[in-house]
N, C-alpha and C positions, 0 to 999 in steps of 0.2 A: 465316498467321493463327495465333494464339496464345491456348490459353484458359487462364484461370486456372482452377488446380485446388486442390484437397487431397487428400492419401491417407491413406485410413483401415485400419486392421486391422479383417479381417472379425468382429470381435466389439464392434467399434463405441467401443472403450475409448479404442484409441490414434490419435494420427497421427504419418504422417512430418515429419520434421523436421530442416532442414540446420543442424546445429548452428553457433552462433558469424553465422548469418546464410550460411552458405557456408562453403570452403576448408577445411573437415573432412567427418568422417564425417556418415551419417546413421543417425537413430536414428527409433526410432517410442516415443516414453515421452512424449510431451507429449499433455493429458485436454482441450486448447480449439486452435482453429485462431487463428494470429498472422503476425505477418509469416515469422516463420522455417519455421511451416506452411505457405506456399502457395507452389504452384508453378508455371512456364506450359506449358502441353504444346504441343508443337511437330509437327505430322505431317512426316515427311520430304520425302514426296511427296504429291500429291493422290489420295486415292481408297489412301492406302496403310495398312497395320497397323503400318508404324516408325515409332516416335515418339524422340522425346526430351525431357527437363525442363530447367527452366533454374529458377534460382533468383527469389523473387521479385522481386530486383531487378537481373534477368537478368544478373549478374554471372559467375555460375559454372553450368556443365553439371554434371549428376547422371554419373555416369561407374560401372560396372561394373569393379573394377579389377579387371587383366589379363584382361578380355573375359570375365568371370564367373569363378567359383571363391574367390568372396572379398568383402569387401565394395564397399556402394555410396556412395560420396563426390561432393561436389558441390567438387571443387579445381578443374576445366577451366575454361577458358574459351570451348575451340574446341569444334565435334561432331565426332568420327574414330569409327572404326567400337565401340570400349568404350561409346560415349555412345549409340547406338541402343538402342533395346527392341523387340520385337514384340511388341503386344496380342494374346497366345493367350489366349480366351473373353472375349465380352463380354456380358452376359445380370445386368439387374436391379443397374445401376451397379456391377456388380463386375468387374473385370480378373485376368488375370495378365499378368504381363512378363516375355521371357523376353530374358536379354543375347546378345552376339553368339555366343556360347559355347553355347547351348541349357541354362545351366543360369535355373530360373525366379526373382527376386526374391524374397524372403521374409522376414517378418515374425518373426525369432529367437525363441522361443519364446510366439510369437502377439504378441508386442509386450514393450512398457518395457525393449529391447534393441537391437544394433545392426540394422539392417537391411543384409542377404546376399543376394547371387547365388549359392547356391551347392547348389542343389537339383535334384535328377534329374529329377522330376516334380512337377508341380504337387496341392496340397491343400490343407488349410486354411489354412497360416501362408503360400501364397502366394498367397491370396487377397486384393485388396485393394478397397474401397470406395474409388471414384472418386467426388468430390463438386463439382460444379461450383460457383463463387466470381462 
């Protein structure tokens, strides 16, 4: 099962966004949710905290290149172990994700930048508001 989502920057300004619709980077600098804002989240397993995203028109997977340390693109098509996240905290629609790497997602300087895997610990800018669609 597969829910449509959006991701927001914990200050409520921005959302993620797979540019070009997919096959590039992603950013979070867009101020309204559209097609190229939403996303389907996917549980791995049942009853589990891995997820993964797929683009809205489930073309391309959200991908962590090189298993974190870098950024987050939506060019896959398949899910392989970059394409997993694990929802560390969930409390009051806000998430973090962290890549297969243990570094967490993050919202480049709180947003209107790319969006990174490439953080030790979780805090503000990886904090993101999950919004169901």
């Amino acid at each position: 099962m597969a829910i449509k989502v959006s991701l927001r920057s914990v200050d409520g300004l921005y959302y993620m966004s797979a540019e070009g619709g997919g096959g590039r980077e992603i950013v979070a600098n867009r101020r309204s949710v559209g097609p190229w804002e939403t996303f389907w989240l996917h549980f791995a397993d049942l009853w589990s905290d891995i997820v993964y995203f797929k683009t809205f028109d489930n073309q391309y997977v959200l991908t962590a290149e090189n298993g974190g340390g870098d950024l987050i693109v939506a060019n896959r098509h398949q899910v392989g172990p970059w394409e997993l996240f694990r929802i560390d905290n969930f409390a009051n629609n806000l998430i973090s994700l962290q890549a297969s790497s243990g570094h967490y997602v993050c919202f480049n300087q709180g947003g209107n930048d790319l969006v990174i895997a490439n953080r030790n610990e979780r805090g503000p800018w990886e904090s993101i508001i999950i919004e169901l669609l």
